[in-house]
N, C-alpha and C positions, 0 to 999 in steps of 0.2 A: 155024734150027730150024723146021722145021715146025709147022701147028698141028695135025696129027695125034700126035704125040711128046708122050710124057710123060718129064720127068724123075722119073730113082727119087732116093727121097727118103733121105736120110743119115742112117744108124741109129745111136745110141751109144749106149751101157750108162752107167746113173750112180745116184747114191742119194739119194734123196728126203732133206732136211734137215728139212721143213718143210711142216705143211699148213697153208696159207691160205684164205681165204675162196672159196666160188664154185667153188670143189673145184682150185684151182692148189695147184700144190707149187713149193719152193723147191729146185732138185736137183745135185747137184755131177758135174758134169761131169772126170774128170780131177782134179790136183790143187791147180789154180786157180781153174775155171772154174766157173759158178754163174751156172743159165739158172731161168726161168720157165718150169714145162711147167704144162699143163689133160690131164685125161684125153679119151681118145679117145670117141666114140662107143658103141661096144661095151663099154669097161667100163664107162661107163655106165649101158648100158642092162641088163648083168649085175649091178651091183652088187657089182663089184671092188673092193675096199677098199684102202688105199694109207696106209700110217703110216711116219712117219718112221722112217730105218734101211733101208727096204724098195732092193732093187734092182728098176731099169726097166730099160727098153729104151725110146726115144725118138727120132721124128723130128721133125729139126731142121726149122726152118721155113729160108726164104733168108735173112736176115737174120745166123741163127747164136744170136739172142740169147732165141726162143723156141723150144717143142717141145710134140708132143704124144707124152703118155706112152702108150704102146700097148701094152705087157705089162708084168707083174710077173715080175721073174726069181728 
């Protein structure tokens, strides 16, 4: 891969379980899975609010085991 190339980054829908400190949530991915997401930037700096129950939208980091949450759906 080039270093001109960007990989696109892998979007999943899940639901926030859990807010924790420092603005993380706790979010279920699926019907096992359960990552660490942080909000993105722009919610942010909108002052997008995010309570347990809420559905995301979330890109995964490389790893799989974090994400940032990027919209409320």
């Amino acid at each position: 891969m080039d270093g001109n190339q960007k990989t696109v980054p892998v979007r999943e829908e899940g639901i926030v379980l859990e807010a924790l400190p420092a603005l993380l949530f706790k979010v279920r991915i699926g019907a096992d899975r359960e990552i660490l997401g942080h909000l993105a930037g722009k919610m942010r700096l909108h002052h997008i609010r995010v309570l347990p129950g809420d559905r995301v939208l979330l890109e995964m980091g490389p790893d799989g085991r974090r994400g940032r949450i990027v919209r409320r759906l």
